[in-house]
C-alpha positions in Angstrom: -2.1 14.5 4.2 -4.7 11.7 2.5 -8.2 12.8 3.1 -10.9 9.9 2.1 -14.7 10.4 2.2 -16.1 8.3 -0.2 -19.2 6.0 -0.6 -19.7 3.0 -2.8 -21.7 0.3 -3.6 -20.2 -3.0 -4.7 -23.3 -5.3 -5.4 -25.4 -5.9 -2.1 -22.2 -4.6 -0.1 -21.7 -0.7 0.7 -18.7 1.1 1.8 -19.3 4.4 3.5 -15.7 5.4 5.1 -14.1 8.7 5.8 -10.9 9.2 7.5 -7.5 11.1 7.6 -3.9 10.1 7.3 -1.1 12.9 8.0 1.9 10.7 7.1 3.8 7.6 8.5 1.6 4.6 8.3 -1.7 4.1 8.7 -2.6 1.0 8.7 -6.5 0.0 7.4 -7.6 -3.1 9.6 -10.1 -5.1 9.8 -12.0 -8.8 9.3 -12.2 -9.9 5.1 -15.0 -8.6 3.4 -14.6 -5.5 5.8 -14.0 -3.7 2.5 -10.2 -3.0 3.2 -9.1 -3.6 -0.5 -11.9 -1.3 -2.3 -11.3 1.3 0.1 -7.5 1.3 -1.3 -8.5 0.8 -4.8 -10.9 3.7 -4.7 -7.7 5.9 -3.4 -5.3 4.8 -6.2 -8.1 5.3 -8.8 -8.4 1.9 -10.0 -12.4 1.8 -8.7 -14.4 4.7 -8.3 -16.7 6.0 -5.7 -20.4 6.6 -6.3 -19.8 9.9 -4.2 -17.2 11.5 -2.2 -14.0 13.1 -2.3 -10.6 12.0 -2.1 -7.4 14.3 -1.5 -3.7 13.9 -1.6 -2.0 16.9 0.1 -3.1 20.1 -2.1 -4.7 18.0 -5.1 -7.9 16.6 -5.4 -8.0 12.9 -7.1 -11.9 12.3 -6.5 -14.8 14.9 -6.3 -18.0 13.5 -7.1 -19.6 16.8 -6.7 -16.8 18.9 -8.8 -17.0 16.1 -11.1 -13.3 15.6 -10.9 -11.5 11.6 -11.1 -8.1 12.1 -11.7 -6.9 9.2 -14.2 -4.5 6.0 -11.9 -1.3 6.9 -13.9 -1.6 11.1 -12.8 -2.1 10.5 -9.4 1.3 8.9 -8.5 0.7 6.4 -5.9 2.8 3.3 -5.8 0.4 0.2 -5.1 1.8 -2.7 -3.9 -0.4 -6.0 -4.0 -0.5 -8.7 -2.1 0.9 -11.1 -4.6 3.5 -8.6 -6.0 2.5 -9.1 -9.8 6.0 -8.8 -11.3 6.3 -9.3 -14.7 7.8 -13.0 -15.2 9.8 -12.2 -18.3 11.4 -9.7 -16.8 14.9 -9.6 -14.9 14.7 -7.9 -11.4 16.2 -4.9 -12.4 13.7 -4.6 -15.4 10.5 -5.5 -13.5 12.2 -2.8 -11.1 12.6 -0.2 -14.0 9.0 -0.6 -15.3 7.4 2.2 -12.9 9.6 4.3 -13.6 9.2 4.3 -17.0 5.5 4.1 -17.1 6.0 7.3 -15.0 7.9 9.0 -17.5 10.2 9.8 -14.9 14.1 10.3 -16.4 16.3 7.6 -15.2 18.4 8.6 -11.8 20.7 5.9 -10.8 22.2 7.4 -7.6 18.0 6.9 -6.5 17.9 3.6 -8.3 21.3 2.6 -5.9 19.8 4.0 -2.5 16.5 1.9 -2.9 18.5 -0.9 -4.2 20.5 -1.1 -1.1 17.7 -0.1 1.3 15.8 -3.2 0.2 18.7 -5.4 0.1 18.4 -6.5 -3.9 21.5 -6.0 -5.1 22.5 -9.5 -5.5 18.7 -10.6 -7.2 19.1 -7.9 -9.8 20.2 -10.4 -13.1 17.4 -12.9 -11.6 14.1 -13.6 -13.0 10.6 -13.6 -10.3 10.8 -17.5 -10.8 13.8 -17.5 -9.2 12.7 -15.4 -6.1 11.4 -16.5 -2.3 8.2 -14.9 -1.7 9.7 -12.3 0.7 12.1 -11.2 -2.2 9.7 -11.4 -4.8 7.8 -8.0 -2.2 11.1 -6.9 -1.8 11.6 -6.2 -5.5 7.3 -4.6 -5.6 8.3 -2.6 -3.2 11.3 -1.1 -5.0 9.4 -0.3 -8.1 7.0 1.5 -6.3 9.4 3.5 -4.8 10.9 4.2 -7.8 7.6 5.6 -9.3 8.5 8.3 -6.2 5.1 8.2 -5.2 3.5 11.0 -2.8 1.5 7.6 -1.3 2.8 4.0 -1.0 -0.6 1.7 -0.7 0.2 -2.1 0.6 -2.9 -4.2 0.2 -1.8 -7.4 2.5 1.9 -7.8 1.3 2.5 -10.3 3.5 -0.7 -12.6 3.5 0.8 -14.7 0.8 4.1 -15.7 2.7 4.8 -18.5 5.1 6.2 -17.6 8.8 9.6 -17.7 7.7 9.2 -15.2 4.7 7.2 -12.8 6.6 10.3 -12.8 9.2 12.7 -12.1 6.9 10.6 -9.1 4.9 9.0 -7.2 8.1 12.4 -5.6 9.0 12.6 -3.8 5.2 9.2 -3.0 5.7 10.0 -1.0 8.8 13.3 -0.1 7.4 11.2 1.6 4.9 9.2 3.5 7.0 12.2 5.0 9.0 14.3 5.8 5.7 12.4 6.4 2.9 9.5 9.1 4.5 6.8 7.9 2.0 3.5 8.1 3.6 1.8 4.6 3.8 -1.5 3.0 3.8 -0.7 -0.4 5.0 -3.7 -2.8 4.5 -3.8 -6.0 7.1 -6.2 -8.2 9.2 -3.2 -9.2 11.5 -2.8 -7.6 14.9 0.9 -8.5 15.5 1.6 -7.5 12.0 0.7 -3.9 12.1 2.2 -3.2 15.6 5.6 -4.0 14.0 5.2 -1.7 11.0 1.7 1.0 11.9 1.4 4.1 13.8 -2.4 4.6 13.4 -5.2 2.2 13.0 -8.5 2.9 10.9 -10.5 -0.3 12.1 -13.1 -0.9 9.0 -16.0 -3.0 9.6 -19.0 -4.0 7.0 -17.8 -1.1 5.2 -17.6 1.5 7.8 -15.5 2.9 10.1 -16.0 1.7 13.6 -12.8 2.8 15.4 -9.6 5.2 14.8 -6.6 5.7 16.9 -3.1 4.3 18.0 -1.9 0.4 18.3 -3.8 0.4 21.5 -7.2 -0.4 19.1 -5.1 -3.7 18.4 -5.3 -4.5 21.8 -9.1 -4.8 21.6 -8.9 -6.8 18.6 -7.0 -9.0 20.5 -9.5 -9.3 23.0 -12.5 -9.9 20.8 -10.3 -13.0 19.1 -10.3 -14.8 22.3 
């Protein structure tokens, strides 16, 4: 289970969010400038809160009043940003590699193999990004996240990047993933019809705070205040 109670102040903005995700996919909606994408970055330890606390199942990543902030690398969460950020040198299978590595984590190519074939990449592995779509270039972000073997898979927008067509062809390995692979997700969007395909929970974030939590019927209202 992620538990998040944090406060922070970015500038003239302030975040002041607490919530609770006990596995599948929660997805963290809302407007931009809702404050989506620090919320995320606080959990994965790449900003941290002025105060709060922050937990991953038995562990404790942020305690401002234990004065514990457990280092990005130690807290094993796969990120996966919204323009993918492979490395451009790099073949497939060695941008696919490099978590792993930077994990420490001894090479296990039966694992390697299942993600391989769960995100459909077998045929792009010799390939460099330059040579990807879009919707493979988050195909092949996704896989070296997984292959970290996080205990949380953050998603920060992964599709607001892509055209119609790209998000099509990506959204089914997104939900593929979260039938198969039974990593706990944070899934970060401002699109309705989006997160009913892939969420199971909805944390609706608003000028930094929470103003709603619940199912997919939340999206129904956000539907309604569109019109």
């Amino acid at each position: 289970m992620l538990a998040v109670d944090i406060e922070k102040r970015l500038g003239d903005f302030a975040i002041k969010v607490a919530f609770e995700s006990t596995g599948g996919v929660t997805a963290l909606f809302g407007s931009s400038g809702s404050g989506k994408t620090s919320v995320v970055n606080m959990v994965a330890g790449l900003i941290k809160p002025d105060r709060g606390r922050i937990a991953l199942d038995d562990q404790v990543l942020f305690d401002s009043h234990a004065r514990v902030n457990m280092a990005a690398h130690r807290r094993r969460i796969g990120y996966v940003f919204q323009e993918g950020r492979l490395f451009p040198h790099l073949s497939v299978a060695a941008n696919l590699d490099y978590g792993r590595r930077m994990s420490r984590l001894p090479r296990d190519e039966a694992e390697q193999r299942r993600i391989v074939e769960l995100l459909d990449m077998g045929h792009l592995l010799d390939r460099r990004p330059g040579r990807l779509s879009g919707g493979e270039r988050q195909r092949v972000a996704v896989g070296r996240a997984l292959l970290m073997r996080p205990r949380l898979l953050l998603l920060d927008e992964p599709l607001a990047s892509l055209d119609s067509a790209r998000k099509r062809e990506i959204l089914p390995y997104l939900v593929r993933l979260r039938d198969e692979a039974k990593v706990p997700m944070v899934y970060v969007s401002h699109n309705p019809g989006e997160l009913r395909r892939i969420a199971e929970t909805v944390v609706w974030l608003d000028g930094g705070r929470v103003m709603k939590s619940g199912g997919l019927e939340l999206l129904d209202q956000a539907d309604l205040d569109a019109l």
